[in-house]
N, C-alpha and C positions, 0 to 999 in steps of 0.2 A: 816885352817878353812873349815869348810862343810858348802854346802846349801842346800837346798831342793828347790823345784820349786812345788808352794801350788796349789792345784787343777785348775781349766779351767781356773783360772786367768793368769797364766804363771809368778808368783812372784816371786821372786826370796829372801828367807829370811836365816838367817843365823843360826844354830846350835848353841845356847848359851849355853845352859846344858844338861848336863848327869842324867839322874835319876838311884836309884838305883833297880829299877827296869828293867832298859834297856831301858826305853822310854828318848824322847829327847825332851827339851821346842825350839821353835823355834820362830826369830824376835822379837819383841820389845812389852812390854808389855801394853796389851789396860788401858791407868790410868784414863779413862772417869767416870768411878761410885768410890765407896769407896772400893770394892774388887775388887782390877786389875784381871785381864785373862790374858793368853799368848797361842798360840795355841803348842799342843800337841801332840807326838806320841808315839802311844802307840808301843813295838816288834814288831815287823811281822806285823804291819799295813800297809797298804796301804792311810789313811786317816789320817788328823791330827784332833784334835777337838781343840774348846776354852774351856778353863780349867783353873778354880780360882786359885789363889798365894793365897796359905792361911800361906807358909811358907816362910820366906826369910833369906840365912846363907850370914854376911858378912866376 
């Protein structure tokens, strides 16, 4: 398992998916409103963002 550790927070979250683009969803996804978010990163970023689950493979 991979972690990342998320900006000046010092959190500690886990690498749940692979995209096929290269980027990777990370920790647990926010199910507050009707379109969850999870945050994101993009190759060679240094930043993750929050970024809608508009897709989900079971």
């Amino acid at each position: 398992m991979k972690y990342r550790t998320l900006g000046r927070t010092g959190i500690k979250v886990r690498q749940n998916y692979g995209c096929g683009n290269g980027g990777y969803l990370y920790g647990y996804p926010n199910k507050t409103a009707a379109l969850w978010t999870t945050s994101y990163l993009a190759p060679n970023s240094g930043a993750g963002v929050s970024t809608p689950i508009s897709t989900v493979y079971q």
